[in-house]
N, C-alpha and C positions, 0 to 999 in steps of 0.2 A: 504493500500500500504506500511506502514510502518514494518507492520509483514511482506511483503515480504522481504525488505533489513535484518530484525532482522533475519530472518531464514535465508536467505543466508551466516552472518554472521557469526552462531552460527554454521553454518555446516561446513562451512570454519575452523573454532578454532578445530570441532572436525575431522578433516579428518584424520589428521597424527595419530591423536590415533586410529581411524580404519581400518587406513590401515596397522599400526603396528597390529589387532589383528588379518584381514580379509585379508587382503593383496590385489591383485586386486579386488578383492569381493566385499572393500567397496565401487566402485565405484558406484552399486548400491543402498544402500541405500543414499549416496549424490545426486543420480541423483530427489531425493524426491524435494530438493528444486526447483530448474527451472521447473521441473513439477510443484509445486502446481502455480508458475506463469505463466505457460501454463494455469491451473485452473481455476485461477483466473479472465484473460482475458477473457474465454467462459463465466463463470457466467457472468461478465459485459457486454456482448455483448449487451444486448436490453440498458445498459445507454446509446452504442454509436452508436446506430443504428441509428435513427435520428438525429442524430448531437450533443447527450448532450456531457457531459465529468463528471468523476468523479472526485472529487478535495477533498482533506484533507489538513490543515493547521495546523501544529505545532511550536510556537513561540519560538525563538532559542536565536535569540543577539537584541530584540527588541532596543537599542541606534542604529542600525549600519541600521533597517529595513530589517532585515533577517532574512529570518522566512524558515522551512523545507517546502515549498509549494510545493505539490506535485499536479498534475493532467494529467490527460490519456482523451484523445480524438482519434478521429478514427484512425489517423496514429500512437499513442503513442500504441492503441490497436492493432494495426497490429504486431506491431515492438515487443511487450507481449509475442504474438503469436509464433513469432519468434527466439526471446533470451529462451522464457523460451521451448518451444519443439524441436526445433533442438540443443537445453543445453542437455535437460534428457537425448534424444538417443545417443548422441555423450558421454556422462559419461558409461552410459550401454556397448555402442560399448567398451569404455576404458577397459573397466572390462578383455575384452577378450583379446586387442590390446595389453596389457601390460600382461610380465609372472610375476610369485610370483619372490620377489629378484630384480624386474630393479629399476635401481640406480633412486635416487630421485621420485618415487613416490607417496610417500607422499609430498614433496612438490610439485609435481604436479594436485595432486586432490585437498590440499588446495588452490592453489593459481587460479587451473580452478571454482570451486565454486566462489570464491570471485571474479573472471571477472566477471562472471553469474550477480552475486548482483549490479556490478559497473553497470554493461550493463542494470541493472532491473530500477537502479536508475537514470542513463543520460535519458533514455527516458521517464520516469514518472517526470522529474524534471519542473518546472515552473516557478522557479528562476534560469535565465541565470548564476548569480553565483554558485548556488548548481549545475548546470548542469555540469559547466567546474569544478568543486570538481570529480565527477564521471566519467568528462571526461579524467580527468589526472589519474586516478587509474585505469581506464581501460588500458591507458600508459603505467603503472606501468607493471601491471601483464600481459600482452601483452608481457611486456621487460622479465621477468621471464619465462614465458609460450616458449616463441620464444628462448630465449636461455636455453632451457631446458639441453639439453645435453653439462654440461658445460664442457667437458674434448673437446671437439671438437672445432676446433677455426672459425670456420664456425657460426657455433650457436652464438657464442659470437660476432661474427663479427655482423651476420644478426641481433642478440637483439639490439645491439649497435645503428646500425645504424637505425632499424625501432621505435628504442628511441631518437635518434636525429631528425627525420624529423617530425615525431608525435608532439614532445614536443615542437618546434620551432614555428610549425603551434601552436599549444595550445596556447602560451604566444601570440602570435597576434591576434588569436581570441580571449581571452582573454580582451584587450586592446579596440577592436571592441565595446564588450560586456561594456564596462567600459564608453565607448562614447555613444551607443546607452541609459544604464542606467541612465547617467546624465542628458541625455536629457529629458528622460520623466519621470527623480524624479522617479523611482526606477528600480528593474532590474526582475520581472514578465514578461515574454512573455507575459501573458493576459492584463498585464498593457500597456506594450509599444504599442502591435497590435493594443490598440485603442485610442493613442494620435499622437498628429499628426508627423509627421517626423520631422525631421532638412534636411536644404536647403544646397545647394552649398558644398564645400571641405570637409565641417563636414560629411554630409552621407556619400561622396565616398570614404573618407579614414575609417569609420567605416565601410563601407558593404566590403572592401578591404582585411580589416581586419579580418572579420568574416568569408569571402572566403575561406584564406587562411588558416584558420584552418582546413576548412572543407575538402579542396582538399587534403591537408599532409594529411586527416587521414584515405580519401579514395582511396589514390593514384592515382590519375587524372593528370596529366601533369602542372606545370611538378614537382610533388613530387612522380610519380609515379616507379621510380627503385625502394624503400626497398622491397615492396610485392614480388616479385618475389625472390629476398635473402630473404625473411624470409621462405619460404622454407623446409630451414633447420630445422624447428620444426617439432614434432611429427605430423605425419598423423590427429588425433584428432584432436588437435591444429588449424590446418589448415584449416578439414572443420568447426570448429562452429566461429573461430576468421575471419577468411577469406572467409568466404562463405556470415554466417547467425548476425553476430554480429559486431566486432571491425570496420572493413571497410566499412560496412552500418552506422556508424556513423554519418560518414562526409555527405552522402546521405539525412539520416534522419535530421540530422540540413538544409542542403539545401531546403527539404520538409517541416520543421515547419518554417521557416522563409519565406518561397519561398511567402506565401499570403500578407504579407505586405513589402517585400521587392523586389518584384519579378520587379519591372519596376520602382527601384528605380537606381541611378545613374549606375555602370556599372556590376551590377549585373548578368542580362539577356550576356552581349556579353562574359563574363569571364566566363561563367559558358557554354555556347555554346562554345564556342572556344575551353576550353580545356578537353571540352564532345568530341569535335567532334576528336580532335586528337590523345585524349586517345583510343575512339574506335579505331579510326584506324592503329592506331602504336601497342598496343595491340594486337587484332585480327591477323595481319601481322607479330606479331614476335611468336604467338600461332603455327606459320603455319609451323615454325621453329624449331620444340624445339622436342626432342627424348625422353626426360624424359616426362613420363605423367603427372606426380606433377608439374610439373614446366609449361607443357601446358595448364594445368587447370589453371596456377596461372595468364600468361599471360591473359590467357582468362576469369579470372576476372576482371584485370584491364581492359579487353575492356568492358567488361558489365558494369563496375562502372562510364566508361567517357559514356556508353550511359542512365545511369540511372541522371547522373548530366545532360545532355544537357535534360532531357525528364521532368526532376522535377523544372528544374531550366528557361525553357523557361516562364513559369508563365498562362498557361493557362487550361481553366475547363479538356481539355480533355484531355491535357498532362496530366496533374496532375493525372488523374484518370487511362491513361496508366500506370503512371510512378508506382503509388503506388503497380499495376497489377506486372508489369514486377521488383519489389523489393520483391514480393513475391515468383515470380515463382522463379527468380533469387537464392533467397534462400533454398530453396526446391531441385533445381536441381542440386546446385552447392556443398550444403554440402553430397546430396547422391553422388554427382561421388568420392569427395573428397574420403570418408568412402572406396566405392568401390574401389580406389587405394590402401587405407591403405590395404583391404583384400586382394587384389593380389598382394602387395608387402610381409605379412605376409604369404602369402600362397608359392607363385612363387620366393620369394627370390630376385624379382626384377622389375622395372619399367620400364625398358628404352622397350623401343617399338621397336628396333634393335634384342633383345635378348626374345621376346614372341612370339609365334605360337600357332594356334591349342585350345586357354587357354579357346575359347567359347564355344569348345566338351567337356573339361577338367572340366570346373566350368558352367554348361547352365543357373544357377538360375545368379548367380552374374552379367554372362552375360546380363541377360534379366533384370536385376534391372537397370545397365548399359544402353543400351537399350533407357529405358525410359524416363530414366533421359536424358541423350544423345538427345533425340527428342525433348523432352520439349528446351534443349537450344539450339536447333536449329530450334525449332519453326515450327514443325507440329504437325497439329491438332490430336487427340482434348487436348489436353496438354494446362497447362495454359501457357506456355512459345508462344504457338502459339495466344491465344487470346490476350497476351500482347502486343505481337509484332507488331499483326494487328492491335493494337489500336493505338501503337505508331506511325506507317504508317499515320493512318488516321488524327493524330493531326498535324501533317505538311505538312498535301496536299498544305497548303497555301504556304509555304517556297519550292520552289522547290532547291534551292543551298543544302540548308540545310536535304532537303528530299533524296536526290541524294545519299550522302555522307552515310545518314543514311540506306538505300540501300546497300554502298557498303558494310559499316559494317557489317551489317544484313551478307550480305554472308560470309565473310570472318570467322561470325561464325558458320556458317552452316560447313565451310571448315573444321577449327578445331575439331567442332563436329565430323565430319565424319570421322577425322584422328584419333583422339582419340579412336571411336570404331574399328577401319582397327587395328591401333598398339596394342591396347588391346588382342583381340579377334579371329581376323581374321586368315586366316590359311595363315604364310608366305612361299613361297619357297625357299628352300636353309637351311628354319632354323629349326634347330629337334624343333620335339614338349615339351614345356614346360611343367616341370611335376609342380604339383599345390596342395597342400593341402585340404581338403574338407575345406573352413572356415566355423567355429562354427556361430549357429544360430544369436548368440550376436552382429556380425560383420555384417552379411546380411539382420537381420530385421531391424536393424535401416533405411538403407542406402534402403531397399523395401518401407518402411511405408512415408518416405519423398518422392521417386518418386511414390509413386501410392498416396499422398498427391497432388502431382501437377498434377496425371491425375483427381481425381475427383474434384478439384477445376477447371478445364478446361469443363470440362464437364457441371459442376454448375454454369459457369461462370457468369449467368442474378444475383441469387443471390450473387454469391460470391463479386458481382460489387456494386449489391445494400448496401451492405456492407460497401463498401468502396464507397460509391459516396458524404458521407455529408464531409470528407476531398475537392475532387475534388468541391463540390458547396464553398468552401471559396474564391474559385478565381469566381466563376460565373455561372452563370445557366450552366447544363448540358446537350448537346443536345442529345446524344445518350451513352448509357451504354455500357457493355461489352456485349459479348455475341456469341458464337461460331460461329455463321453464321450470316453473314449481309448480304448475297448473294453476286451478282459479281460488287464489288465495288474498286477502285481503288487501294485502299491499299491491296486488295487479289491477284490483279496483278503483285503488285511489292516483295507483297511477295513470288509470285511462283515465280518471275528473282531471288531473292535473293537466294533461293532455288538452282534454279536452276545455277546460276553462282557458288555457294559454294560445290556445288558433281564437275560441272567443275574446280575447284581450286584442290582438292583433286585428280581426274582424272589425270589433268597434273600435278600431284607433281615432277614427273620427269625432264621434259623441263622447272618447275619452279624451279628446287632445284638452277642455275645460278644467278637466278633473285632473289629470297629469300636471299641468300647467300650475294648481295651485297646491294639492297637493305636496307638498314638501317641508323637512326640516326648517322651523322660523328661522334657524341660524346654522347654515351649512357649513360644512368641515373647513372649504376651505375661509370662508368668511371667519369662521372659528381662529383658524390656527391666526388668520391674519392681524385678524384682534389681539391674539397674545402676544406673538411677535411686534407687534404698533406698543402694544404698553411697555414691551419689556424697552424697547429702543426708548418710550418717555421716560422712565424710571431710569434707567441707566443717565440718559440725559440732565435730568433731574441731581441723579445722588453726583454725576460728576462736576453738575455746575455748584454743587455744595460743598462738597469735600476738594475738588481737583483747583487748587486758588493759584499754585503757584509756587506756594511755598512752601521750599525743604524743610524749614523746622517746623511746620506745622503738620508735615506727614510723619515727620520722624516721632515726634511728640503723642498721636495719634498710635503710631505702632507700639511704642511702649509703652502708654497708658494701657493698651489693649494686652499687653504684656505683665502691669502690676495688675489689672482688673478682674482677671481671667485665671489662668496660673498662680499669682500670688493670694488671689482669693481659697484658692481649693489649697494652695500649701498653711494658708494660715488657719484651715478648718481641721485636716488631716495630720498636718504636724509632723510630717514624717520625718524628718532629722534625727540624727543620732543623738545622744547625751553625752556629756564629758568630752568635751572637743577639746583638742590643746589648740588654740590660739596662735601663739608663736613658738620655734623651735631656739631663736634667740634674739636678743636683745637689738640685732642689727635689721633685720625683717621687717622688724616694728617698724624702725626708722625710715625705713626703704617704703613701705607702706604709708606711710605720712607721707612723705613726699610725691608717690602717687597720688596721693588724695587732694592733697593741696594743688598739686599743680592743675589737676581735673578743674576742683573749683574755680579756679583764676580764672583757667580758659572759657569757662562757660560766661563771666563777664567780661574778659579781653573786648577792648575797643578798635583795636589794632588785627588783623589779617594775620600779621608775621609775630606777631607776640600770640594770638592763639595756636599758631601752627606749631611755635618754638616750645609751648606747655604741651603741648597736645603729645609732642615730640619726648617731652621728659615724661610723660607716662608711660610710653613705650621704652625709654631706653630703661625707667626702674621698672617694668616687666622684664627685662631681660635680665638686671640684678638680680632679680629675687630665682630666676632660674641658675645664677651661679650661686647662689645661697643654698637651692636645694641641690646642690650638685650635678646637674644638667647641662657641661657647655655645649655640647651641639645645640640644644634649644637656644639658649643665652648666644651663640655666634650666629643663628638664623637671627633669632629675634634683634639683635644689633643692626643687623645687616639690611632685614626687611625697613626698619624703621629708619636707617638711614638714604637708603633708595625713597623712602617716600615722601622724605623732607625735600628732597632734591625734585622729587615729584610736584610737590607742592609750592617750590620756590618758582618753577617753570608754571603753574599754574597761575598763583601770587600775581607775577610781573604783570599779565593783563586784566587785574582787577584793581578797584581802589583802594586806596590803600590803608583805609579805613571802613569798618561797618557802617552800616546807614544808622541814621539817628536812632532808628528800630533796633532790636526791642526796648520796650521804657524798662527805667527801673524794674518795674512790680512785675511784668512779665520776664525778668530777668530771673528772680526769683523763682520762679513758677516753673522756670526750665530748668533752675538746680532741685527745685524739688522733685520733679520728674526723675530726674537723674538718679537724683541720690536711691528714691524709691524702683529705681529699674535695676541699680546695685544690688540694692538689699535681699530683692525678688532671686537676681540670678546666682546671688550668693548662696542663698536658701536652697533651689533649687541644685546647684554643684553639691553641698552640703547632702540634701537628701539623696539625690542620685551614686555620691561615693560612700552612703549607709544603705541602698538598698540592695546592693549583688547581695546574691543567695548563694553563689558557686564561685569556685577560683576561677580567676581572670585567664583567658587563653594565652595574654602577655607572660604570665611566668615562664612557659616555657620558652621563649623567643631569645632568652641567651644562649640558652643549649641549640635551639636552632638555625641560632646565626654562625654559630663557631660550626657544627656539623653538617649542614646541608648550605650557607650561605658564603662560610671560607673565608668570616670576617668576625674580629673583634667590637668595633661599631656597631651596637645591638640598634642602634637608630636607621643607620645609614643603610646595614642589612636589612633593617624592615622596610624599607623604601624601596630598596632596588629586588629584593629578591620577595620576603615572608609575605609581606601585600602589597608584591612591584604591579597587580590591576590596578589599586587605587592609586599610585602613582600616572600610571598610564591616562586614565581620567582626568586628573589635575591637571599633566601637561597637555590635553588635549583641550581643556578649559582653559589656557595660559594662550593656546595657540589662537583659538574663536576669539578670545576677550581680545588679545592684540588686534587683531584683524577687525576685531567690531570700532575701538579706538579710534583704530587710524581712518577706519573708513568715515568713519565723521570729520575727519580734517583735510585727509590726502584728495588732491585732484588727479595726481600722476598714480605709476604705476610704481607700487612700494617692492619691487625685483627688478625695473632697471638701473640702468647706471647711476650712478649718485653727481647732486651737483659737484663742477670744477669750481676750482676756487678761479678767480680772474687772474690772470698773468700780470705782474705790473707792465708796463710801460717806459718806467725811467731809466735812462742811462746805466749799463752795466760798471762804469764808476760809483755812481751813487746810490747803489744795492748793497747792501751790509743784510749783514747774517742773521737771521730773524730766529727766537729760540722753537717756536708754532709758526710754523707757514700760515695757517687759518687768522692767525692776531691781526696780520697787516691789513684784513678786510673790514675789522671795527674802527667802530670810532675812536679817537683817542679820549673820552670821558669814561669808555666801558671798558679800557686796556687797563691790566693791571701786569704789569712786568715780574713783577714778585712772583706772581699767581700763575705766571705763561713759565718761569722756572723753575717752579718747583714740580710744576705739572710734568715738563721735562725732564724732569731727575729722576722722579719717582713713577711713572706709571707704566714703565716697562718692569719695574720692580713689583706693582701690584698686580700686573697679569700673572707674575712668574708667580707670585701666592696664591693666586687664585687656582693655576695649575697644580699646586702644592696642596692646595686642599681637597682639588679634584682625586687626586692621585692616589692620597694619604687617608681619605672619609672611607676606607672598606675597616683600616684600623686604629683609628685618630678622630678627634674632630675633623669635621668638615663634611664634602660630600660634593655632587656636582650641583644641587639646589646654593650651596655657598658659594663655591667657586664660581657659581654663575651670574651672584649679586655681585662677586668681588669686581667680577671683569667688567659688570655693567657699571660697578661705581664710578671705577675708570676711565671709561667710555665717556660718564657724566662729565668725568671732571675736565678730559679733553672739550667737551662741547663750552663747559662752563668758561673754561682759559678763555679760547679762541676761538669761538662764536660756530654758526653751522659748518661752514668751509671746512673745519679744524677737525669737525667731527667725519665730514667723508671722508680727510687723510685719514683720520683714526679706523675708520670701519671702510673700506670701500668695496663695501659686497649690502643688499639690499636686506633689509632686516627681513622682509617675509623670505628669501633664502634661508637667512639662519634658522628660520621658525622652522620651514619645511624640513630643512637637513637633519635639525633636533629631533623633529616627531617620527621620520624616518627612518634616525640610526637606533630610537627605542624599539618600534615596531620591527626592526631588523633584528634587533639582538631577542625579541620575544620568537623568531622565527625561527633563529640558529638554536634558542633551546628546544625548540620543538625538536630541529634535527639531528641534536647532541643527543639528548635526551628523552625523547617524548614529550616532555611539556612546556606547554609555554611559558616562556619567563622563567625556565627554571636555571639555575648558576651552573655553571661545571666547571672543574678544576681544571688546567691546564698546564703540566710541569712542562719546564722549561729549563735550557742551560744555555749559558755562553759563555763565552769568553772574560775572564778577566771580572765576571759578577760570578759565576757558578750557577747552582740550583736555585730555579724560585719558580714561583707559579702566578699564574694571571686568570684571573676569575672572569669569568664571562660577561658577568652583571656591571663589570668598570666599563663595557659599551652602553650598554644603558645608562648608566651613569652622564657619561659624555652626551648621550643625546641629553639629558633635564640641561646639564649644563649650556647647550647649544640656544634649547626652546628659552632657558632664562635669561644670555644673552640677549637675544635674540627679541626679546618680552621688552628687555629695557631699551635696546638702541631702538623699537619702534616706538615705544615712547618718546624717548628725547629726539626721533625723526619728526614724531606728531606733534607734540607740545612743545616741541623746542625747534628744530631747524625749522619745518615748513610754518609753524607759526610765524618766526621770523621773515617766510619769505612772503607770505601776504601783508605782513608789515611792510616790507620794503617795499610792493608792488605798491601798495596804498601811500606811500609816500608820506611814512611818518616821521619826521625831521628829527625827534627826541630818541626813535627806535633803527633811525635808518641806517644802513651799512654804507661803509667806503672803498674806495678801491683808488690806490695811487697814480694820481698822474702825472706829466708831465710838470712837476715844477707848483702843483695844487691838488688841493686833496678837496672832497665834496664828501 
């Protein structure tokens, strides 16, 4: 089952390339995939022919209990049958349905293949989690598929919103799914169906929840307006998403859950309810509608509220109709689809106002039409009519319920019968429609699905036996399927049904009145549009209240929500331990006061650079107090960090005033220390209780022992970085690499990997050129030159790279690491730029900062690749002895390349900053012609 999602997959990646070479063409060979899982299903028929199931297990996140658990049993085998044969033909049909040149598709074969795969993998899924994984991608590309034609705002309308009401439902089933899991310790349907339930509020809010996933995704009432706006997709689209797959979703989860949850708290009345009123509001509004897409789409939605009340009543013989009437349903509904897309491709049109004459014109299409048409309206011998009768006979006992399911029954008869009159029929008054031959490609598909449904009606004893070990989950079977039962009660009502639906159709005229007003006061889509209209006021609304502007008004905001919330539940619970020691000595204390105070000041600082400089001493006595607790790798990051962001901050500084605004007054200055103080207090409390609540030793004790034995380093720090949890490293610098790139791309205009700017060449006479100690200097101004500062930068910063190498080298058994050496090199870098201006800094760097970023994230993801081939794992270290000359033996640990990449990305992190905030700031200063900020460049005998 796994080769079937891998091929699904792999055809999906190559679609765009063949249909860039085949054009519609390629929809043929893609149609290979959903065929072999059409394949694949007939081979397994004898596993699920008595009741087995096939099952494969491949182990994924075994900490979390989630494993790719895949298994097919009867109705997973039906549903096979389904996705993957009414998938092939409707590709084929595409082939023709689309000319060479229509816009977007190639992304529409890739992205209909990949529904194919989601739709392969929701129904073979066995982990309720992996399911809803396939059930959200089938969302996805549903959303892409359905607003295919995105220059049309229809299309985009109907994606949108058949993405809002799908995904909504998803996250509650979801949540469902999350409750039912906990309860029976893990999240296998085979595991759950045989433990025992939860009682009382717990089940009904979980089966509440898993409902409403299902009805949003089958459009059952009342989630059921998007299906008819979606519409607007391509004819294909319509019949394999809306026919044979996406809206049989919510169906098919109804049906694998229905055996153990089926007479669990309000399951049975939710799932009749709004079966029974989908039919019927459906069907009734089918009776209505001129466009023929649009009546088949109606007249989905009533067949999906009759397949939810017939799967979901929970009994042997429903269940055995139901799965009956999912099949035929399928069969009949994607051949009309196809056959509209043909008459629309041929005739230029759907509407049934504007068709005459079209079943002398086209008789084959006709007669495919025809068939399909009888099957959904349920005469014999068509499987739509054995379904039908079954589903008659499974509620002789319910007569309210049977009544109702009567009226339905007609009302599709009704639309059936309108559908073939407006198609086909010869109108008076209106010329005859003239019609294209459609190509074979368009009419076999949409023939082989309805003569599909006549010879499974006809087979109906085996076709039944087939499907009867699904129907024995709910309980013995008393009688099967099967074309003739003789003259039994449900053959009665289904000739009323019959026959009151050509009467509905007959007086279409004296009913067009009644039609016309008949209807919901406030229709689905009118519905959704109203919610949507408030949600966008309210949203509008809270952001012109809360969104003003100002950062400390949000910040403020988030940590009162922080003491309000949190500190409230810690100061009722009290969870803190007793007997705290305070300080471990006398100097601590000290060091702590002076955090404290400096916090204070800053929060009233008048001055920019006097807040930044306190702000600064809090960070550098955090890093004290980690050489207090004996920490220096913490205390040389934390130094380091805090000195990179002063320098950060002083590059920020230069373009701001240089003092705060008269804002805040006194009183609200106050108001922001008491925030403070109270957001302290909160998260101290909160540290406090969280290092008094472990119940079990920390997995860190082991991590010396594992650095020296499997990491080949004494640095219990630097080894947990690069090797014990080198994943979370890998994340970090892959958030180091986005956040640079997000930076600069709010500043850069140019391209942050080409060449960097040249400095200007002087001009003046090779006599009066003397030796400059920064080539970059001679481009400043002489107010912002400081001589002292251009030599000692000179002295020292080829001495600070070599440290910085020194700690790259030396962090496997020493302080340091490549996260340090990689601030070391950027301080560096700063203080080049700081000397001698941007010029100074391309000498210094002359390679692009997103190089370094790339080369960094590169050489980690390289060295994760070589443990795999040293080793087996990823990111795992290996030793590697070594000898040479004149050193002897030693060894080099794998994880020193990973290393070197953090180093590269942290580079790499700083010179895009001080390219962002510092050079190219500069150079739109100069462009702007700022006299105070602007650069020079020597001339002749005058400088400007």
């Amino acid at each position: 089952m796994l080769v079937l999602l891998i091929l699904h997959l792999m055809a999906a990646l190559l679609a765009p390339l063949l249909v860039r070479w085949w054009g519609p063409r390629a929809c043929y060979p893609l149609a290979l995939a959903p065929a072999a899982t059409f394949g694949w299903a007939v081979a397994h028929t004898g596993a699920v022919r008595d009741g087995g199931a096939v099952v494969e297990t491949y182990p994924w996140i075994p900490q979390l209990r989630f494993d790719l658990a895949l298994r097919v049993t009867t109705l997973g085998w039906l549903m096979l049958l389904l996705v993957g044969g009414v998938g092939a033909l409707v590709l084929v049909y595409s082939a023709r349905y689309f000319h060479a040149g229509s816009a977007g598709l190639a992304r529409f074969a890739g992205v209909m293949v990949a529904f194919a795969g989601a739709m392969v993998g929701l129904v073979i899924s066995d982990d309720l989690l992996l399911l809803y994984v396939f059930w959200e991608l089938t969302t996805v590309f549903s959303y892409l598929l359905i607003g295919h034609s995105t220059e049309r705002r229809s299309s985009r309308w109907a994606a949108a919103q058949a993405l809002t009401v799908t995904t909504l439902g998803g996250l509650a089933m979801l949540v469902g799914f999350l409750l039912l899991g906990q309860h029976a310790g893990g999240y296998r349907w085979s595991t759950i169906a045989a433990a025992p339930l939860p009682g009382g509020g717990y089940l009904v809010t979980a089966v509440l929840l898993v409902l409403a996933g299902a009805l949003a995704k089958s459009a059952v009432f009342p989630f059921n307006a998007w299906l008819p706006v979606a519409m607007a997709a391509p004819t294909p689209v319509s019949a394999y998403l809306h026919a044979a797959a996406m809206v049989k979703a919510g169906v098919f989860l109804v049906g694998l859950l229905g055996p153990v949850l089926a007479h669990a708290g309000p399951w049975r009345p939710v799932t009749t309810v709004a079966g029974l009123v989908t039919l019927v509001a459906g069907g009734w509004a089918a009776l209505r509608q001129t466009d023929l897409k649009l009546l088949l789409a109606y007249g989905t939605v009533s067949q999906l509220g009759l397949l939810t009340v017939v799967l979901g009543v929970g009994t042997p013989q429903a269940a055995l109709a139901g799965v009956a009437l999912l099949a035929a349903h399928a069969l009949f509904k994607a051949a009309l689809f196809l056959v509209v897309g043909a008459l629309d491709h041929g005739a230029g049109s759907r509407d049934l106002r504007e068709l005459s004459r079209v079943g002398r014109e086209a008789p084959l299409l006709a007669g495919v039409a025809t068939l399909a048409a009888a099957s959904m309206a349920g005469l014999p011998p068509l499987l739509g009519f054995v379904a039908k009768e079954a589903v008659l006979a499974a509620f002789t006992d319910r007569p309210l319920v049977l009544a109702v399911l009567v009226a339905g029954i007609a009302l599709t008869v009704g639309y059936s019968v309108r559908f073939l009159w407006g198609a086909f029929a010869t109108r008076p008054g209106v010329p005859t429609t003239g019609i294209e031959r459609p190509p074979a490609a368009m009419v076999v598909p949409a023939a082989l699905l309805a003569l599909a449904g006549l010879a499974a009606g006809v087979a109906a004893g085996p076709f039944g036996a087939l499907l009867r070990p699904y129907a024995e989950l709910f309980g013995p079977v008393e009688e099967g399927l099967a074309l003739w039962h003789g003259p039994t009660l449900a053959l009665g009502l289904s000739a009323v049904a019959i026959g009151g639906g050509v009467l509905l159709h007959l007086a279409r005229g004296p009913l067009a009145p009644a039609l016309a007003r008949l209807r919901i006061p406030v229709g689905g889509n009118q519905g959704y549009e109203w919610v949507t209209h408030r949600f966008d006021r309210v949203a509008i609304e809270v952001t012109g209240a809360t969104q003003r502007g100002s950062l400390p008004q949000y910040l403020g905001t988030v940590l009162l929500a922080l003491v309000l919330v949190p500190g409230a539940a810690m100061l009722l619970s009290r969870p803190w331990r007793t007997g705290i020691a305070l300080w471990d000595s006398p100097v601590q204390l000290l060091v702590c006061l002076v955090i404290a105070v400096a916090a204070l000041l800053a929060v009233g600082a008048r001055r920019r650079l006097t807040a930044m400089l306190l702000v600064g001493v809090t960070g550098y006595g955090t890093a004290m107090m980690f050489v207090l607790y004996g920490a220096p790798d913490l205390a040389l990051t934390q130094f380091l960090v805090e000195t990179a962001t002063i320098a950060v901050f002083v590059l920020v500084l230069r373009r701001l005033p240089e003092r705060f605004s008269a804002r805040p007054l006194r009183r609200s200055r106050w108001v922001r220390r008491g925030i403070g103080v109270a957001a302290g207090l909160v998260l101290a409390g909160l540290a406090l209780a969280a290092s008094g609540a472990r119940r079990v030793p920390s997995i860190s004790a082991a991590f010396p022992e594992l650095a020296v034995a499997q990491g080949y380093g004494r640095n219990v720090v630097n080894v947990t970085l690069v090797d014990i949890r080198a994943w979370d490293t890998m994340g970090e610098i892959a958030v180091l690499v986005v956040t640079a790139t997000g930076v600069a791309s709010l500043i850069f205009e140019r391209s942050r990997t080409g060449p960097r700017p040249r400095r200007p060449r002087p001009t003046a006479p090779r006599a009066d050129r003397r030796t400059v100690w920064l080539r970059g200097g001679t481009t400043l101004h002489a107010r912002r030159r400081s001589i002292v500062f251009e030599v000692v930068t000179r002295l020292i910063f080829h001495t600070v790279l070599l440290f910085s190498l020194f700690l790259l080298f030396s962090g496997h058994n020493a302080p340091g690491g490549g996260f340090s050496g990689g601030l070391v090199a950027g301080l560096a870098l700063a203080l080049r730029y700081l000397a001698g201006g941007r010029y100074e800094l391309a000498e210094a760097a002359p390679v692009g900062a997103g190089t370094v970023l790339g080369a960094g994230l590169g050489v980690s993801v390289g060295t994760g690749v070589l443990g795999l081939l040293l080793s087996g794992d990823v990111l795992q270290s290996v030793k590697v002895n070594l000898w040479l000359p004149l050193v002897g033996h030693f060894y080099l640990v794998t994880s020193l390349f990973f290393d070197i990449g953090v180093y590269l990305v942290v580079v790499g992190l700083v010179l895009d900053i001080l390219r962002s905030l510092g050079a190219e700031v500069d150079r739109h200063v100069e462009a702007a012609g700022e006299p105070s900020r602007g650069l020079v460049v020597e001339r002749e005998g005058d400088r400007t």
